[in-house]
C-alpha positions as CSV (number, residue, x, y, z in Angstrom):
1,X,46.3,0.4,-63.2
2,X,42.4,1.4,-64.3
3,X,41.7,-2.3,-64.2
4,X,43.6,-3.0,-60.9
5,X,41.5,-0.6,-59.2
6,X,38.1,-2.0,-60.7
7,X,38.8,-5.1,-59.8
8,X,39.4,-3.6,-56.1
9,X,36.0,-1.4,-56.5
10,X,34.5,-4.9,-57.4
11,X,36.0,-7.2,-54.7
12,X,34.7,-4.3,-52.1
13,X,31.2,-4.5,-53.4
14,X,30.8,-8.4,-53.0
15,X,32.2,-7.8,-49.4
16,X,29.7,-5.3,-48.7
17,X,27.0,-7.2,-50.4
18,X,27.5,-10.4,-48.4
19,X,27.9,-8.3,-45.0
20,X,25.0,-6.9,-46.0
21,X,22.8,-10.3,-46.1
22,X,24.0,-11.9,-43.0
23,X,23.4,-9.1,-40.6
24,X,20.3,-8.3,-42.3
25,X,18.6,-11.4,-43.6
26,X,15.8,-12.7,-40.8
27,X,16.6,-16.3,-38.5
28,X,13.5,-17.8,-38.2
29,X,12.6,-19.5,-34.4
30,X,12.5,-23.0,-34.5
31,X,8.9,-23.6,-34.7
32,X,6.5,-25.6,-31.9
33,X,3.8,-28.1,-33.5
34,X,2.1,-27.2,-29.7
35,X,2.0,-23.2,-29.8
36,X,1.5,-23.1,-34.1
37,X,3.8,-20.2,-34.3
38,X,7.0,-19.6,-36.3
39,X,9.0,-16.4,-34.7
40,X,11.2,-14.5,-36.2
41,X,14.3,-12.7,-34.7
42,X,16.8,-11.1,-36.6
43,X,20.7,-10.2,-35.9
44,X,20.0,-6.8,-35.4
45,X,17.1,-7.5,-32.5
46,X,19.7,-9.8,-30.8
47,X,22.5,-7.1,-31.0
48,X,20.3,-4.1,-29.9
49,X,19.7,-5.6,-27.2
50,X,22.8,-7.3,-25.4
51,X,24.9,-4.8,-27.6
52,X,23.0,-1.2,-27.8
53,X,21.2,-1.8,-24.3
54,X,17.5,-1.1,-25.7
55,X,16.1,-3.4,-22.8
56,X,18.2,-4.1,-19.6
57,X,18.7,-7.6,-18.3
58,X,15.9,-8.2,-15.4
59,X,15.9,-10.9,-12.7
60,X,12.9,-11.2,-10.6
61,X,12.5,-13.3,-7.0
62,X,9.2,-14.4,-6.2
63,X,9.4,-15.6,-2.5
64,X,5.5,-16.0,-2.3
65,X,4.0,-17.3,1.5
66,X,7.6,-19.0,1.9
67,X,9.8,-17.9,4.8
68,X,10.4,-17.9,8.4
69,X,12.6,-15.0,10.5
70,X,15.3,-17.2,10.7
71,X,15.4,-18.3,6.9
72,X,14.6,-15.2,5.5
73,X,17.1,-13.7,7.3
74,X,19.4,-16.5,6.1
75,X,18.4,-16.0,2.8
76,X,19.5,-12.0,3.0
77,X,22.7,-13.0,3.8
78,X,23.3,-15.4,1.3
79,X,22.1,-13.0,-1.8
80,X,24.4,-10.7,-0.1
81,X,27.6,-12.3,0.1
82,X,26.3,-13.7,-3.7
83,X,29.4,-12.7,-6.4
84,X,27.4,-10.7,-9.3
85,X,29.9,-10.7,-12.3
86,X,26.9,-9.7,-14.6
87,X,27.5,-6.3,-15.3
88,X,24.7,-4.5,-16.7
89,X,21.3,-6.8,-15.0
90,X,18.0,-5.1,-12.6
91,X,17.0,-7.7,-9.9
92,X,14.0,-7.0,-7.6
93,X,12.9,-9.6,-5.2
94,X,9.3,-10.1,-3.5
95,X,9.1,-11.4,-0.1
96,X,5.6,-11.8,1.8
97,X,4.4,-8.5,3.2
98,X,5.4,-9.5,6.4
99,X,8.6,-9.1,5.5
100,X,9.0,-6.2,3.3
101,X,10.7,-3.5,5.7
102,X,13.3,-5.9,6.8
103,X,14.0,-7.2,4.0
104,X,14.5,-3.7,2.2
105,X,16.3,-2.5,5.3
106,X,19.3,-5.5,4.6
107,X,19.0,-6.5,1.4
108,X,21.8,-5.2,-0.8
109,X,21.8,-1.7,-2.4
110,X,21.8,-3.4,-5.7
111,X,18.9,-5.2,-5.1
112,X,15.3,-4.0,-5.0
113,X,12.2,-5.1,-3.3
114,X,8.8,-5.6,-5.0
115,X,5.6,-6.0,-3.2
116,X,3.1,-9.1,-4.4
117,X,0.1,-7.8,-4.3
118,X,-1.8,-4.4,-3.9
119,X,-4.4,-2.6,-3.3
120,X,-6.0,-0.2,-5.8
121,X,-8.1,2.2,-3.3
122,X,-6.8,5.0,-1.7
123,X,-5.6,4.1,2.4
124,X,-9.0,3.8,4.2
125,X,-11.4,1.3,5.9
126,X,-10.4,-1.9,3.8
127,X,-9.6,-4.7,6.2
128,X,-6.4,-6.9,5.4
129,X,-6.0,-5.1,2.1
130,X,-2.3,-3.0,1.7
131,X,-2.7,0.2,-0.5
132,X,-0.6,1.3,-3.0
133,X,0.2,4.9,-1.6
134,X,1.3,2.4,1.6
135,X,3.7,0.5,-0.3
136,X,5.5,3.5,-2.0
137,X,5.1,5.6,1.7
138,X,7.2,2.3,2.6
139,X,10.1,3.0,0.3
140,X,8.8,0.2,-2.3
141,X,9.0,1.1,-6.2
142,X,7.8,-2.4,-7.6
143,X,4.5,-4.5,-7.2
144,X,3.9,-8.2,-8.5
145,X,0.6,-8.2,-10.2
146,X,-1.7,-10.9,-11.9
147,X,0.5,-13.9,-11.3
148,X,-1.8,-17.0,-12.0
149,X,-2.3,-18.2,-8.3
150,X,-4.3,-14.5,-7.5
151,X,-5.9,-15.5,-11.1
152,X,-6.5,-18.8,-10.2
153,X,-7.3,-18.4,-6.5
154,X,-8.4,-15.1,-5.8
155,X,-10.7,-14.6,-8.4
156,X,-8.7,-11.5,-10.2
157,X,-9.6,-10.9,-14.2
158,X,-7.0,-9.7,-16.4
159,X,-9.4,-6.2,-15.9
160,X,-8.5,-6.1,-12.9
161,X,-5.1,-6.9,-13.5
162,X,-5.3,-4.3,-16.0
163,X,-6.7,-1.9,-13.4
164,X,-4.2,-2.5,-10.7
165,X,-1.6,-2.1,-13.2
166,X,-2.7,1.4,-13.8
167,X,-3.8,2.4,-10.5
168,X,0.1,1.3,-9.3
169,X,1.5,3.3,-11.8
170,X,-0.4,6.4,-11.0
171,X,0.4,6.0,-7.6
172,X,4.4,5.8,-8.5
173,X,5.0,2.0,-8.5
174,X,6.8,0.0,-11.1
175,X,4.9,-3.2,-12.4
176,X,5.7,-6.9,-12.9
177,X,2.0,-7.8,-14.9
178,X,2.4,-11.7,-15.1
179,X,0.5,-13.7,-17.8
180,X,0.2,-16.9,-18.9
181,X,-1.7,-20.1,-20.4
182,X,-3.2,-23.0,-18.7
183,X,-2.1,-26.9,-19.6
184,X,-5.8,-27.4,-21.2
185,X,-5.5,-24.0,-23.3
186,X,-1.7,-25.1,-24.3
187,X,-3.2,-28.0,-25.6
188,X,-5.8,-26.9,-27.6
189,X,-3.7,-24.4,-29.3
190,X,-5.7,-21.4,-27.8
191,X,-2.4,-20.0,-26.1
192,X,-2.1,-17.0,-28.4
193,X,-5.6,-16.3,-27.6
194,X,-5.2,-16.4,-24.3
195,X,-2.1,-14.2,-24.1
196,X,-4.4,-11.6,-26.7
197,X,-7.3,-11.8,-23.7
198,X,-4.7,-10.7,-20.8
199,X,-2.8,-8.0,-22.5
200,X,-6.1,-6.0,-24.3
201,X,-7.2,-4.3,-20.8
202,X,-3.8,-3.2,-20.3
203,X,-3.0,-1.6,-23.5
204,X,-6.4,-0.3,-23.3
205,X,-5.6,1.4,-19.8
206,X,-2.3,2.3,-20.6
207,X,-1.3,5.5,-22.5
208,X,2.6,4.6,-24.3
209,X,4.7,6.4,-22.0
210,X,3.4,4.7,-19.2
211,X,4.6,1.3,-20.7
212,X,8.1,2.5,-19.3
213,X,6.7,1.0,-15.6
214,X,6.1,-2.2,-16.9
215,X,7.6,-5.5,-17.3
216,X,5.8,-8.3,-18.5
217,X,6.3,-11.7,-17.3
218,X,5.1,-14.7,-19.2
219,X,4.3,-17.4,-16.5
220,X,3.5,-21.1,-18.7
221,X,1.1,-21.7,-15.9
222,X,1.8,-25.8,-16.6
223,X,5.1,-25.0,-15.7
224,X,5.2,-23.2,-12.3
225,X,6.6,-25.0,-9.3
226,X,5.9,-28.4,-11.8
227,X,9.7,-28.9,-12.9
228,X,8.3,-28.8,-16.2
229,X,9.9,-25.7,-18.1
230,X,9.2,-24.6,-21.7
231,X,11.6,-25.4,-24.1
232,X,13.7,-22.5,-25.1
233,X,12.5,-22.1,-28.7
234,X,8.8,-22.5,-27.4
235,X,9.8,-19.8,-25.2
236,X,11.3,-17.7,-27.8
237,X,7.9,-18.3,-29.7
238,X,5.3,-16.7,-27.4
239,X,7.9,-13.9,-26.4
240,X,8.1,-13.0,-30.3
241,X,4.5,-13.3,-30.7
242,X,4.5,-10.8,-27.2
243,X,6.8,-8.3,-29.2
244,X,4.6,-8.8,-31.9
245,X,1.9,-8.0,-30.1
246,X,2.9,-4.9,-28.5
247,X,3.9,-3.7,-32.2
248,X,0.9,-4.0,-33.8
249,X,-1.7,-3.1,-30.3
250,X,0.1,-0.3,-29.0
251,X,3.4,0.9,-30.9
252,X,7.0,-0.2,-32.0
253,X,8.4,1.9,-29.2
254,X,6.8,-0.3,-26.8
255,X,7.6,-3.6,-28.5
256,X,11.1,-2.6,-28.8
257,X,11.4,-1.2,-25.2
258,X,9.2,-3.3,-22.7
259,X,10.7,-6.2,-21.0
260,X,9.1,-9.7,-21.5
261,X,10.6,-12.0,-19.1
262,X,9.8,-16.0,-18.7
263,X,8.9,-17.8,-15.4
264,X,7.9,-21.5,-15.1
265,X,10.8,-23.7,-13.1
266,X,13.6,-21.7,-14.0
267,X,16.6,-22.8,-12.2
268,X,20.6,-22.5,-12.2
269,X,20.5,-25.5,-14.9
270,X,18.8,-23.8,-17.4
271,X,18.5,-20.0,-16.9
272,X,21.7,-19.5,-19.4
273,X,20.4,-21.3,-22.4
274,X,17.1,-19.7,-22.1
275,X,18.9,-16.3,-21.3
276,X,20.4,-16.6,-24.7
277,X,17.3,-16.0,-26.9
278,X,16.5,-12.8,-28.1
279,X,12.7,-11.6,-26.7
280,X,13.9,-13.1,-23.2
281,X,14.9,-10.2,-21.7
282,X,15.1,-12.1,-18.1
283,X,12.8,-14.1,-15.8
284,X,10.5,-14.3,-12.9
285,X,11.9,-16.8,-10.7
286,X,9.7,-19.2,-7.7
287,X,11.1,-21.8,-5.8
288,X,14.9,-21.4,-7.3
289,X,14.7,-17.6,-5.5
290,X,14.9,-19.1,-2.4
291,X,18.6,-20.5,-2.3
292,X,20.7,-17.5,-2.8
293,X,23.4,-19.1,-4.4
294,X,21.0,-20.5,-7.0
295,X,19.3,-17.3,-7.3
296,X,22.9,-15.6,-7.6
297,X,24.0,-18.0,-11.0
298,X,20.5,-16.8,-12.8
299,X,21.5,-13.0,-12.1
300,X,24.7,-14.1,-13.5
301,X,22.9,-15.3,-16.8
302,X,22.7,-11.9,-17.8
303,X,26.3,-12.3,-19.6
């Protein structure tokens, strides 16, 4: 009988032990001869996410200077009647300003609207700018900022990224800080330092509990409105590198918390797959955004 139940104790232990090495032992991210980084995600970081909740789903619509009355009115409609089976996702979309109040008036409950721009100056004598105070007097709780064609074409620094990050947060917003690399830094392997130049002002402007009104979104710049779209491990690559990041520049709170979502051509064909991978905790959608049934199956990748 003594020996019967050793050889239980025994069997019990090598269960245990074995258990203990698949949930525990680290899956290393395919690696990308073009980015020079090997991530690495364990089973845990996958379950607290999709199983414990740590970061919510997010789904982002970037209309940019697109729309009519007519089609964004059309476009309303559509993401209204849209079937969201997803059941635990945040989406925000962000029209042109022109269009904010009637878009937030019949949009969905469900759905929240995001400015895609602001101003960081109190309301006063600042021709064609829009304020921040004006957007949250408007009913708005979410402002696009830094996304590479303001970068690119309006002359904005990741300071003042950084700035108008903090300055929308002190004035109540909720942020969608965009980043990303050029095709020339891509290929001369300088995309981790370019990522490292755009987040330092904004860790060094925000204090940690303000990282709660944040979501990053990593915009490949080669790979907006190109077709061309990251492969998902090369995704999966710079978004562990982001939670690296975070981890060793501002805390592990943050890293584990924030929300690093990809843009660059995502689309109903490949929002799942990409959806799938641990440090993608949702994405910034363009042109896709503006079909509503398209924009409906990439809420829906959330499952």
């Amino acid at each position: 009988m003594a020996q019967s139940r050793s050889s239980r104790v025994l069997l019990l232990a090598a269960v245990a032990l074995l258990s203990a090495r698949f949930f525990l032992t680290p899956t290393p991210v395919a690696t990308s001869p073009e980015l020079g980084f090997t991530g690495v995600a364990s089973t845990s970081q996958r379950l607290s996410r999709t199983c414990m909740g740590a970061r919510k789903f997010f789904v982002g619509g970037n209309w940019k200077a697109n729309g009519s009355p007519e089609s964004v009115k059309q476009l309303v409609a559509d993401l209204n009647a849209g079937q969201v089976t997803a059941k635990d996702v945040e989406v925000v979309v962000s029209p042109s300003f022109i269009y904010l109040n009637e878009v937030k008036a019949a949009l969905r409950p469900d759905y929240a609207v995001a400015a895609q721009n602001l101003w960081d100056k109190a309301p006063g004598a600042w021709t064609g700018e829009t304020p921040a105070a004006m957007l949250k007097d408007n009913g708005l709780d979410w402002v696009v900022l830094g996304h590479s064609e303001r970068r690119e074409n309006c002359g904005e620094t990741s300071q003042v990224v950084a700035d108008k990050t903090k300055f929308a947060i002190d004035n109540g917003l909720s942020t969608i800080t965009c980043i990303g690399e050029k095709l020339e830094e891509r290929e001369s392997d300088t995309t981790f330092d370019v990522l490292d130049e755009q987040m330092k002002p904004i860790a060094a402007a925000l204090s940690e509990a303000e990282w709660d009104k944040v979501v990053i979104a990593y915009e490949p710049v080669w790979a907006i409105g190109t077709g061309k779209v990251a492969s998902p491990e090369q995704a999966e690559e710079v978004h562990a590198f982001l939670r690296k990041w975070l981890a060793d520049n501002v805390s592990q709170k943050v890293s584990d918390s924030v929300r690093i979502l990809y843009g660059g051509s995502v689309n109903d064909g490949n929002c799942v797959e990409l959806g799938q991978k641990p440090n993608i905790d949702g994405f910034l959608v363009g042109g896709a955004s503006l079909n509503g049934a398209s924009f409906t199956t990439i809420v829906n990748a959330a499952q």
